[in-house]
KOLPA-939062 format. One line per 10 residues: number of its first residue (from 1); for each residue x, y, z of C-alpha. Coordinates in nm, 4 decimals. Layout:
NUM> X Y Z ~ ... $
END
This chain:
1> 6.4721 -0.5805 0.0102 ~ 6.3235 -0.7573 0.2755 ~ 5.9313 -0.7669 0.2763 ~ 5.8508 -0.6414 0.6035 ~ 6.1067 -0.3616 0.4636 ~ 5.8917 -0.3463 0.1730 ~ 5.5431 -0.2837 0.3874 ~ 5.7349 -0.0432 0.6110 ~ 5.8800 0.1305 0.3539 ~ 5.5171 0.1483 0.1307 $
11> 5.3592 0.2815 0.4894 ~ 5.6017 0.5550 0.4942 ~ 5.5503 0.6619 0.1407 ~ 5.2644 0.8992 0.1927 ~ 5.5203 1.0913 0.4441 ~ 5.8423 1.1186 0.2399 ~ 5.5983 1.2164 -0.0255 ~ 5.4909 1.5372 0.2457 ~ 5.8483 1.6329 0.2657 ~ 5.7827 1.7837 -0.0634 $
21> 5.5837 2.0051 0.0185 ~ 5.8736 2.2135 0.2095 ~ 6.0442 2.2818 -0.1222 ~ 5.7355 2.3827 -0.2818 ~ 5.7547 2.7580 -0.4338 ~ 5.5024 2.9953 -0.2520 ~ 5.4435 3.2513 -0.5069 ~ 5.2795 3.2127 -0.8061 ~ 5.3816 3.2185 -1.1939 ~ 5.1409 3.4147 -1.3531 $
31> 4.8478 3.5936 -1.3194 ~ 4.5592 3.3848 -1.4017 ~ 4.4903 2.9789 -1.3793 ~ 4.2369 2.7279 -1.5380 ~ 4.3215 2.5172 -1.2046 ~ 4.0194 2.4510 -0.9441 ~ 4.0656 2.5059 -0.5595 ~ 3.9611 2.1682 -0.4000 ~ 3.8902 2.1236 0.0209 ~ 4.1403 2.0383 0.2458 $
41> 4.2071 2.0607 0.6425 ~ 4.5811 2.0467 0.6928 ~ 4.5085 1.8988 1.0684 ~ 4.2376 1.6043 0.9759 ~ 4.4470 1.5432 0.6518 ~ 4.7622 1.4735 0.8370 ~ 4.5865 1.3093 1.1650 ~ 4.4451 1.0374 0.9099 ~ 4.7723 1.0011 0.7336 ~ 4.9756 1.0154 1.0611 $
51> 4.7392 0.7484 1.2424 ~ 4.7405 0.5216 0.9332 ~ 5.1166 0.4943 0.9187 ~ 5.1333 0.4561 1.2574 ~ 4.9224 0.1717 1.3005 ~ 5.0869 -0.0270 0.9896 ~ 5.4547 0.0447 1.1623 ~ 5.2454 -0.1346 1.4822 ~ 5.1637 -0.4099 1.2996 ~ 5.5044 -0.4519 1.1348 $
61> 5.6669 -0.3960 1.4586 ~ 5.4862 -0.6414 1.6743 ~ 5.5111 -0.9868 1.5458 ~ 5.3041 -1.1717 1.7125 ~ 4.9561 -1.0211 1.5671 ~ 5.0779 -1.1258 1.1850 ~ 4.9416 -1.4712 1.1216 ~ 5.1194 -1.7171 1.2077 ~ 4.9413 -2.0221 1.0309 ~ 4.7391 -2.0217 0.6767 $
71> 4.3859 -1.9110 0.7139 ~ 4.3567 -1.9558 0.3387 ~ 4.5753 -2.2057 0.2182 ~ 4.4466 -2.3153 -0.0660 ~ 4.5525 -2.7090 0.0037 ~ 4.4049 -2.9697 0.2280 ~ 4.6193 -3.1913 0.3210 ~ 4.7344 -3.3825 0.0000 ~ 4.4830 -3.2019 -0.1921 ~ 4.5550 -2.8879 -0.4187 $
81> 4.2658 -2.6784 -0.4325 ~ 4.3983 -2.3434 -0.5963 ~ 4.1700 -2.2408 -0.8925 ~ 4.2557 -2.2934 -1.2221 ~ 4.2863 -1.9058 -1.2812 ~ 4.5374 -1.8246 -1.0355 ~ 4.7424 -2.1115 -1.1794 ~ 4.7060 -2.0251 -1.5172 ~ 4.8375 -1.6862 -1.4311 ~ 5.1418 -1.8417 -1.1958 $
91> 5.2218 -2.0800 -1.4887 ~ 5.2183 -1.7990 -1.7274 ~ 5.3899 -1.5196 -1.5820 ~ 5.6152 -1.6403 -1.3159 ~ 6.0197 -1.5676 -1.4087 ~ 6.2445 -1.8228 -1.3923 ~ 6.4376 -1.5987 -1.1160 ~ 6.1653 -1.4849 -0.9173 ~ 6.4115 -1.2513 -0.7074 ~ 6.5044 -1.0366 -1.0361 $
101> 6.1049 -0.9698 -1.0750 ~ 6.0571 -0.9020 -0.6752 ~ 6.3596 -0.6320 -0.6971 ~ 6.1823 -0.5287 -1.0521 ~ 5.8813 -0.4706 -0.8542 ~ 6.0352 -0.3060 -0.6022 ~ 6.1914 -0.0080 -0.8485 ~ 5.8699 -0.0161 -1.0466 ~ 5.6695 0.0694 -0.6885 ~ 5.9033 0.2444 -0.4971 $
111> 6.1243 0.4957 -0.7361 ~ 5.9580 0.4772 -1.0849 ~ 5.5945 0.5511 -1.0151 ~ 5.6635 0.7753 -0.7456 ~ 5.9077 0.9517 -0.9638 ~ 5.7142 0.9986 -1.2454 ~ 5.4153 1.0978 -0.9619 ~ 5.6183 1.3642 -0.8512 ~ 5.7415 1.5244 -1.1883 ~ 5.3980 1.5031 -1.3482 $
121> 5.2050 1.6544 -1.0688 ~ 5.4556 1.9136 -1.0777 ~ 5.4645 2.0038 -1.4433 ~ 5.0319 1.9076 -1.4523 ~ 4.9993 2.2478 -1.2070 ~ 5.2761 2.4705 -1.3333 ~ 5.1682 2.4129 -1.6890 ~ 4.8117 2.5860 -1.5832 ~ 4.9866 2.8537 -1.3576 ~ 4.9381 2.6782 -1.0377 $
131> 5.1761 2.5785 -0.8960 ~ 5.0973 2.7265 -0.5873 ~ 4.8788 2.4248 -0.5543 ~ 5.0510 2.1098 -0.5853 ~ 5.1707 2.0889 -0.2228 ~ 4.8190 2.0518 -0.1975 ~ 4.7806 1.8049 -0.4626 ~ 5.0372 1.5433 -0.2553 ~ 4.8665 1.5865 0.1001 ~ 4.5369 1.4768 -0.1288 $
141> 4.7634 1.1688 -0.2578 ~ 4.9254 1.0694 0.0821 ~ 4.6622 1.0334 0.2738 ~ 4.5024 0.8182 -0.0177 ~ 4.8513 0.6358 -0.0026 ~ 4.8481 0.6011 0.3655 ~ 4.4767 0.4412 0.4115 ~ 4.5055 0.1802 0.1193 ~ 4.8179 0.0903 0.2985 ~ 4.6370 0.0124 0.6535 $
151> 4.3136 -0.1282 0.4769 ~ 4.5633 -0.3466 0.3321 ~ 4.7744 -0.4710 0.6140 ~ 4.4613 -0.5027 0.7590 ~ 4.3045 -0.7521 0.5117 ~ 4.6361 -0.9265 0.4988 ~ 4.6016 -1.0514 0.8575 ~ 4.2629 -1.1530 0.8286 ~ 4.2930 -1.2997 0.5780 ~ 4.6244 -1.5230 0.6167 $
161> 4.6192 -1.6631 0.2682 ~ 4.9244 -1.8759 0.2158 ~ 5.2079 -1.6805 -0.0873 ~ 5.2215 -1.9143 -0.4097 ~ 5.5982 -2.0065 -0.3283 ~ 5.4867 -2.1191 0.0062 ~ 5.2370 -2.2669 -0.1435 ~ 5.4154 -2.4903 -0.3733 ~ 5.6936 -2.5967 -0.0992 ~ 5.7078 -2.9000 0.0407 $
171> 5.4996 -2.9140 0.4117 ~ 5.8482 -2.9585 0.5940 ~ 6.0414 -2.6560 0.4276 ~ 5.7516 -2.4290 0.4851 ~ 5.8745 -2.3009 0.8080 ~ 6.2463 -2.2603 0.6747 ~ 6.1518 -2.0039 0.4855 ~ 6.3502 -1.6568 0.5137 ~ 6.0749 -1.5282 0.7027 ~ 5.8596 -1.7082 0.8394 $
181> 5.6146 -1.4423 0.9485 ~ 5.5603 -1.3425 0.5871 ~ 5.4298 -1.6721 0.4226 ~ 5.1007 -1.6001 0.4975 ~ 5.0190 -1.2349 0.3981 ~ 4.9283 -1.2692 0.0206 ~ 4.5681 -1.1638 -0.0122 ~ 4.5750 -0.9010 -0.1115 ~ 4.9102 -0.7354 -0.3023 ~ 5.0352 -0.4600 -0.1162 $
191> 5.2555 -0.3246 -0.3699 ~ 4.9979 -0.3708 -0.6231 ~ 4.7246 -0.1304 -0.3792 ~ 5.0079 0.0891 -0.3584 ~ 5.0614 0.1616 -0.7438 ~ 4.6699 0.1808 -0.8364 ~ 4.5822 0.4009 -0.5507 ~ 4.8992 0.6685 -0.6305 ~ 4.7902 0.6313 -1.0285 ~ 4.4067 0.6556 -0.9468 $
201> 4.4955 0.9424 -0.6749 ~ 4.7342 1.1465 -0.8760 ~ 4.4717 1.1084 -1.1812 ~ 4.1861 1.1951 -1.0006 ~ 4.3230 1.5158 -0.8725 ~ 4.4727 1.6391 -1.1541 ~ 4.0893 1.5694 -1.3177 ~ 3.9207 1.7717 -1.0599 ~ 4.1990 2.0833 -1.0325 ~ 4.1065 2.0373 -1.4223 $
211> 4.5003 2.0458 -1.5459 ~ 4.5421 1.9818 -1.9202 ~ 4.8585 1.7102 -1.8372 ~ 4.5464 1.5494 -1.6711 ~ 4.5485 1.2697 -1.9465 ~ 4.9297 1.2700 -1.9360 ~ 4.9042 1.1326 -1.5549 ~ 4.6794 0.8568 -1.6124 ~ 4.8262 0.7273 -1.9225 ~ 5.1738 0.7051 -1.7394 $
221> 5.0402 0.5993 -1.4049 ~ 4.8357 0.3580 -1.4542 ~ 5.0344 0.1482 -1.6541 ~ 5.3428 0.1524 -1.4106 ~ 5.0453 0.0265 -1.1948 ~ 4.9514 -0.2520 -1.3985 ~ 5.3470 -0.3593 -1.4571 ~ 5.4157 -0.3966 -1.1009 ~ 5.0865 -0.6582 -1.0262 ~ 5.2546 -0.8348 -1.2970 $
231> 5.5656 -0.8620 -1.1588 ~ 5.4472 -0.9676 -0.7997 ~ 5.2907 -1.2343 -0.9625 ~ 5.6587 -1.3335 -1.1385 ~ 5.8177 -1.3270 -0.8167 ~ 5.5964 -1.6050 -0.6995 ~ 5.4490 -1.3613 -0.4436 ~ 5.1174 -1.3160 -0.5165 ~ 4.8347 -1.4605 -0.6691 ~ 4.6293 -1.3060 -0.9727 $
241> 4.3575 -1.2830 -0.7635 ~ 4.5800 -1.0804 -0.5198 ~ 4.6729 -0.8884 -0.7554 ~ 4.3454 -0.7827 -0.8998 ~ 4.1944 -0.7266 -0.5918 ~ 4.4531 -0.5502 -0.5071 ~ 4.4074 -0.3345 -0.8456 ~ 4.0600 -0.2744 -0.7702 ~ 4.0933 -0.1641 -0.4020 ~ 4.3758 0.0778 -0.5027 $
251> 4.1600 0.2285 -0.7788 ~ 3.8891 0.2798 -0.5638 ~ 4.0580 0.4412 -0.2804 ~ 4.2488 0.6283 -0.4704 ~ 3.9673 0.8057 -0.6271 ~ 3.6709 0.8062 -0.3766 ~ 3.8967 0.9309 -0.0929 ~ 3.9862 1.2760 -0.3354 ~ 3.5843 1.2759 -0.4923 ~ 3.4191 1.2684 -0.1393 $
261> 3.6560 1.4408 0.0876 ~ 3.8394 1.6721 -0.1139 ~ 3.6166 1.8210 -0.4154 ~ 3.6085 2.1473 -0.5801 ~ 3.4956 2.3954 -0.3123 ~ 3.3349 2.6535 -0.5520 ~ 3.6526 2.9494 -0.4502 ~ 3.8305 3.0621 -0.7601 ~ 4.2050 2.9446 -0.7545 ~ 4.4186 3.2825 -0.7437 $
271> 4.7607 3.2071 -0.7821 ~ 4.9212 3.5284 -0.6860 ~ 5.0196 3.3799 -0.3020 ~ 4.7200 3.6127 -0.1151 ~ 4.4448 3.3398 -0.0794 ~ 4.1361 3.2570 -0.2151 ~ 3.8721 3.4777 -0.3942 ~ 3.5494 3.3487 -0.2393 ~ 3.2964 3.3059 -0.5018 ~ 2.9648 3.4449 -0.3721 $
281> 2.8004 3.1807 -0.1478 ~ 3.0915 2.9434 -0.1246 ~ 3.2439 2.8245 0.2164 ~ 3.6089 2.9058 0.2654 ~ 3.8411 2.5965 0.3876 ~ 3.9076 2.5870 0.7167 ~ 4.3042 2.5820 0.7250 ~ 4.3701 2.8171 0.3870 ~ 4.7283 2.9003 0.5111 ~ 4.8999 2.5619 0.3753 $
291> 5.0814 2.7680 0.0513 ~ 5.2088 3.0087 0.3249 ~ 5.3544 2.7880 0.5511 ~ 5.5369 2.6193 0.2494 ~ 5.6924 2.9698 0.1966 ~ 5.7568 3.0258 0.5772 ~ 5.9454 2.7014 0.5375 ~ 6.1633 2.7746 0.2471 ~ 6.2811 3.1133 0.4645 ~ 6.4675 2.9109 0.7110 $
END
């Protein structure tokens, strides 16, 4: 897959992930549940997620704003200044055909991970009789999905830091590359944000609903995570340093973004399909009726 394909198709991962939440069943499975309610607001949720995918399509879409020249090239003239980490790491873990580990990467990011995601998240809330909630659970993870993404593409432009293949081609075959407009977007790895933030998103939610497969999701996640920074660096697209950063950034977005926006809001989770038993003093969310549009969907 092409990588512009590859950015488009990671900024569109938060909404195919939505599309779930139309086949999500409406009524509940029992009578009681260990899960906690958290806050959500169906119309900010989706404005953020629909205005971050938006603006990463923009960017992939029109050309001319990706950089065109190395920022960060990490050679000066005849001079090879890349640190001795980052070539340890390229030395080390780089495949001798770099296009098996890119496609590698690509399952591992795009259908593995995801997959697992999915069927965890799924079993995680069922398991503790809610699974009322888990359409829930994946507007929490897209929109996580869907700002790492634009934070991302945003860095990579700024940035323009030269990819290790590029890197090591000779000055006149630089610009005959199969596209052009993608030698320069390295720092940081976009498929690497993308695994950390689902794993630390997924992980984090699960540990504030309070789901006993909460353990389960981390354990899997994370190290599907890890695999595919690997991998980018033995297709000779990234960098360690990309990679780590990348790591790091999709870690923390993944769990600040649940933590600060979309904590436990003090209502009891009923999981019979009529709403929310307000605890006394607690402040109802402001757009309840998600789980009910979900089963106003399935009627059609």
């Amino acid at each position: 897959m092409r990588p512009a394909a590859n950015r488009a198709l990671r900024a569109v991962v938060s909404s195919a992930m939505l599309a779930l939440v139309a086949l999500a069943p409406g009524e509940a499975r029992a009578d009681d549940t260990t899960a906690h309610e958290l806050r959500y607001d169906v119309a900010a949720d989706m404005a953020v997620i629909g205005g971050s995918v938006a603006l990463v399509l923009a960017s992939e879409y029109f050309k001319i704003i990706k950089p065109q020249h190395c920022r960060w090239c990490d050679r000066y003239g005849d001079e090879d200044r890349l640190n001795g980490l980052d070539r340890w790491a390229r030395n080390t873990f780089l495949w001798k055909d770099p296009r098996s580990a890119q496609f590698a990467s690509g399952v591992t990011a795009f259908l593995l991970q995801p997959a697992a995601a999915t069927f965890e998240m799924i079993a995680a809330s069922t398991a503790d009789k809610a699974g009322r909630a888990f359409p829930v659970d994946f507007l929490i993870i897209s929109e996580a999905i869907a700002v790492s993404t634009l934070l991302n593409q945003t860095t990579k432009i700024l940035f323009a830091r030269e990819r290790p293949f590029v890197h090591n081609l000779p000055p006149e075959e630089r610009l005959k590359t199969a596209l052009p407009s993608d030698n320069n977007v390295s720092f940081y790895s976009g498929h690497t944000t993308l695994g950390f933030t689902l794993a630390a998103a997924a992980g984090t939610v699960a540990t504030l609903r309070g789901y006993r497969l909460m353990p389960l999701v981390w354990a899997t996640l994370m190290p599907l995570a890890a695999t595919t920074g690997i991998l980018r660096i033995g297709a000779d697209k990234h960098y360690f340093t990309d990679v780590v950063v990348g790591a790091a950034v999709g870690t923390a977005v993944g769990v600040l973004l649940p933590v600060l926006f979309h904590g436990r809001d003090g209502d009891a989770f009923v999981p019979d399909g009529t709403g929310l038993a307000a605890t006394p003093g607690s402040v109802p969310s402001p757009l309840r009726p998600l789980p009910s549009m979900v089963n106003l969907s399935g009627g059609f």
